[in-house]
GUNU-539308 format. One line per 5 residues: number of its first residue (from 0); their letters; for each residue x, y, z of N, C-alpha, C. Coordinates in pm, whole numbers, always signed. Layout:
REM GUNU-539308
NUM> A> X Y Z X Y Z X Y Z; ...
This chain:
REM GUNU-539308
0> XXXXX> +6994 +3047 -12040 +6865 +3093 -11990 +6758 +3066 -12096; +6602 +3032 -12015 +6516 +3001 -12135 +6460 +3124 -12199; +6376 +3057 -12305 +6332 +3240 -12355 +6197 +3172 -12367; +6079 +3295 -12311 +5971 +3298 -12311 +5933 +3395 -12424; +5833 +3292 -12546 +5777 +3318 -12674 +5627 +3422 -12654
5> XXXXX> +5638 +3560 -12641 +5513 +3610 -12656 +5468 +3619 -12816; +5333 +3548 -12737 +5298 +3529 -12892 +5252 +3706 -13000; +5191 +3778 -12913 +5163 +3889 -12955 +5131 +3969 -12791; +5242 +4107 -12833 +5217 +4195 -12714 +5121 +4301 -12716; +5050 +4321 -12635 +4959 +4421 -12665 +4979 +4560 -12579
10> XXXXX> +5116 +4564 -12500 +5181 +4685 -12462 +5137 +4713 -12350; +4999 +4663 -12281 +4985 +4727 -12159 +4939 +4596 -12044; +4994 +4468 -12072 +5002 +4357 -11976 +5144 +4329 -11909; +5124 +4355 -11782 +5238 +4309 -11694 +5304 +4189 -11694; +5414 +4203 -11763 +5498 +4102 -11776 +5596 +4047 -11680
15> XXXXX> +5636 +4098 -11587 +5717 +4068 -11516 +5695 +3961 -11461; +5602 +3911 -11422 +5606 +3737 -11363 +5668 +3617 -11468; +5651 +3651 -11626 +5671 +3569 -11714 +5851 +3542 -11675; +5923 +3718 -11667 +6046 +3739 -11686 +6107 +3647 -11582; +6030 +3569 -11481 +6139 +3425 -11421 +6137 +3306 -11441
20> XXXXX> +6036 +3303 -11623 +6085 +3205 -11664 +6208 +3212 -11759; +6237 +3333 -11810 +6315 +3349 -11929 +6330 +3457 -11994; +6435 +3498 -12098 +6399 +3649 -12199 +6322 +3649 -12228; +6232 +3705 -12249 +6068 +3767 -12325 +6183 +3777 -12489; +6044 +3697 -12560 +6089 +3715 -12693 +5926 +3774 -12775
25> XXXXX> +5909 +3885 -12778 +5778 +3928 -12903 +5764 +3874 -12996; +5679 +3834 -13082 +5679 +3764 -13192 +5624 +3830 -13285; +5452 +3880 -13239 +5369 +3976 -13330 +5357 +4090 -13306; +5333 +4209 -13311 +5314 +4363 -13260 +5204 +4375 -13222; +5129 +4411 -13168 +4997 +4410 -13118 +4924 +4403 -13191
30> XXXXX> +4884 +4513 -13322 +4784 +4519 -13390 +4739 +4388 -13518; +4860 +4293 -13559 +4879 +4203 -13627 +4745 +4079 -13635; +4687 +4079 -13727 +4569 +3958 -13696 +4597 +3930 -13848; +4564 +3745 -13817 +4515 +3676 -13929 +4384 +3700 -14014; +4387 +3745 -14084 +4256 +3767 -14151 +4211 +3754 -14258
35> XXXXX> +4260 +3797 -14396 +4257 +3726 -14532 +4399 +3637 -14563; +4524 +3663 -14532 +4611 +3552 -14613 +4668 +3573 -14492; +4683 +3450 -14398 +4770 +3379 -14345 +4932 +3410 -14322; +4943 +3341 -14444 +5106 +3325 -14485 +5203 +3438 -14447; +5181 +3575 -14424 +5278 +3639 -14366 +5285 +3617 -14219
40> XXXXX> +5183 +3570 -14168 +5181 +3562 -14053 +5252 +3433 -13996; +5224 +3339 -14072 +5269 +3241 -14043 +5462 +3232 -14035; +5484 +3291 -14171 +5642 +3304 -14209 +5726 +3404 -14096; +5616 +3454 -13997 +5696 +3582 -13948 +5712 +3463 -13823; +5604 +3428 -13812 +5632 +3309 -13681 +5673 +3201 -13659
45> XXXXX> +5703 +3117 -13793 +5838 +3017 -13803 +5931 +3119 -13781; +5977 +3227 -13876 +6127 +3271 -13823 +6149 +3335 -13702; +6050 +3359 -13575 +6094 +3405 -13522 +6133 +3267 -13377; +6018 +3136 -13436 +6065 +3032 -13313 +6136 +2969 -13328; +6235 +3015 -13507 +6319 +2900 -13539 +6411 +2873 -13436
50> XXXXX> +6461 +2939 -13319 +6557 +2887 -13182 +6466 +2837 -13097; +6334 +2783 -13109 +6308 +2747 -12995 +6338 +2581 -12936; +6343 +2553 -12806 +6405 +2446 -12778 +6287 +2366 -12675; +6265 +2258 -12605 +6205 +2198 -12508 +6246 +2301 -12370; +6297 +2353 -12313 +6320 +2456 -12229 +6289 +2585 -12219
55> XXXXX> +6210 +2624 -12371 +6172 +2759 -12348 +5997 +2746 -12348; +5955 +2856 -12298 +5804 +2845 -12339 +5728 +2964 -12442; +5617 +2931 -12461 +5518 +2954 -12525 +5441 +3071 -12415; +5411 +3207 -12465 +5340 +3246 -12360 +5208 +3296 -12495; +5026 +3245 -12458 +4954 +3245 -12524 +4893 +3373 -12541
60> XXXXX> +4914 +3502 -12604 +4845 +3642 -12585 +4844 +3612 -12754; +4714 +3716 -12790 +4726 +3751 -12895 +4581 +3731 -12990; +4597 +3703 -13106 +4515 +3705 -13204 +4468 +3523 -13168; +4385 +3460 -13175 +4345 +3306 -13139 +4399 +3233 -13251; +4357 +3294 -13377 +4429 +3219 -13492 +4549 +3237 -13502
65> XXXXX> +4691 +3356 -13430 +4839 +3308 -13446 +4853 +3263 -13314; +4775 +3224 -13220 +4804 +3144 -13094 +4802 +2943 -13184; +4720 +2939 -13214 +4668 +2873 -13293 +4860 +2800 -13417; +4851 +2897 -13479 +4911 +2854 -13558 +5077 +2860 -13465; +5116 +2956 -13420 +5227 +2950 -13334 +5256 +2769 -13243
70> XXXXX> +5118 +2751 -13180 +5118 +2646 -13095 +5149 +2526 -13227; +5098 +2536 -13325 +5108 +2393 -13424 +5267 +2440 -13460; +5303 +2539 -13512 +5460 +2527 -13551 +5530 +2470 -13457; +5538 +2525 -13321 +5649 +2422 -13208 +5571 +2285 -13167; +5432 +2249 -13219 +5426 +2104 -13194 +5474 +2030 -13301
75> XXXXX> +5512 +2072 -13419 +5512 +2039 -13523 +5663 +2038 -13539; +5749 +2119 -13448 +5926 +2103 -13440 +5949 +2039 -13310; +5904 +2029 -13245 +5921 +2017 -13084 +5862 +1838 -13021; +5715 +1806 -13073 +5633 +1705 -13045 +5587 +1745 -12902; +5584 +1848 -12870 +5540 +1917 -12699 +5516 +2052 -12696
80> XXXXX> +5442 +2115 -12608 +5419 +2234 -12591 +5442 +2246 -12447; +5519 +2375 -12409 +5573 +2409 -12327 +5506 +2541 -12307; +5413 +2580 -12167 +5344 +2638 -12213 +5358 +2740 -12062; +5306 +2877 -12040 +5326 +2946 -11923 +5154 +2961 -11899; +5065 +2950 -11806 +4970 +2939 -11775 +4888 +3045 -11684
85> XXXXX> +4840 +3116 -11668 +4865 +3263 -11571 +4729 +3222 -11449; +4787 +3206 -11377 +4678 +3188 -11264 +4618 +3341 -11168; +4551 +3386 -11209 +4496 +3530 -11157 +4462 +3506 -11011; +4397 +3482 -10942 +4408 +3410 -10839 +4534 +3439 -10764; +4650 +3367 -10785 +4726 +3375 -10714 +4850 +3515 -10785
90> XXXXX> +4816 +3488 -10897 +4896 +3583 -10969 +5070 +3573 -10997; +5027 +3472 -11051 +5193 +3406 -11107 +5148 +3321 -11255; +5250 +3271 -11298 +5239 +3203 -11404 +5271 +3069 -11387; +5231 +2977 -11405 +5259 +2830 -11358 +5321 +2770 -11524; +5395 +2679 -11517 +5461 +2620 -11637 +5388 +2489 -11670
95> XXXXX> +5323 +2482 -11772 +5246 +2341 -11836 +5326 +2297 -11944; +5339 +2153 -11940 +5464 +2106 -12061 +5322 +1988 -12124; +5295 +2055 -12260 +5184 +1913 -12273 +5250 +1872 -12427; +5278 +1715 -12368 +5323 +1579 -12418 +5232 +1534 -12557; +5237 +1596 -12685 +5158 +1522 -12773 +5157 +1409 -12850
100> XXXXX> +5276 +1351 -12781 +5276 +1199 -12809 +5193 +1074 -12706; +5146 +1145 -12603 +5127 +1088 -12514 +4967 +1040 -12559; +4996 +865 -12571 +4814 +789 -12600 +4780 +732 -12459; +4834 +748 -12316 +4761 +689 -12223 +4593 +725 -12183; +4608 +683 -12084 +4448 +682 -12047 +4371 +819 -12038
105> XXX> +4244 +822 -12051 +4189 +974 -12067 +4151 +1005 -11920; +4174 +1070 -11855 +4121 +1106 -11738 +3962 +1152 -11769; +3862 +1139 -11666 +3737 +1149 -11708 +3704 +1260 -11613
């Protein structure tokens, strides 16, 4: 089964649509922000995606700068981002896989 990467939970967003892509995995605790040194933040979030694989995703909540840095660590192990997308609207989560090797044409 895949496991879906929350990047930071903030305790009172409904998760259950995420839970059919995968285990919910927490990464940051809610209150956690980048703000003068980085580096713990960063070290807490390599070790916690060190299992992550092309099959699991990325779900984007949180502080912008460990969305930020989370998204460069698995492009940076992975060459892709695998990503859960939340469409309010319909109210599901749609799955985006974006290819950063990919140099074709730019859509305009």
């Amino acid at each position: 089964m895949a496991t879906v990467y929350l990047i930071q939970d903030f305790g009172y967003w409904n998760l259950v649509p995420a839970k059919d892509f995968g285990k919910i995995k927490v990464l940051l605790p809610p209150r956690k922000q980048i703000i003068f040194s980085s580096a713990p933040v960063v070290q807490r979030l390599r070790e916690g995606l060190r299992g992550i694989t092309k099959d699991d995703f990325l779900l984007l909540s949180g502080d912008p700068a460990a969305i930020g840095a989370a998204s460069a660590i698995v492009a940076e192990k992975l060459g892709e981002l695998n990503l859960l997308k939340w469409d309010k609207r319909e109210g599901v989560y749609y799955p985006v896989r974006i290819n950063l090797s990919n140099y074709g044409e730019i859509d305009e």
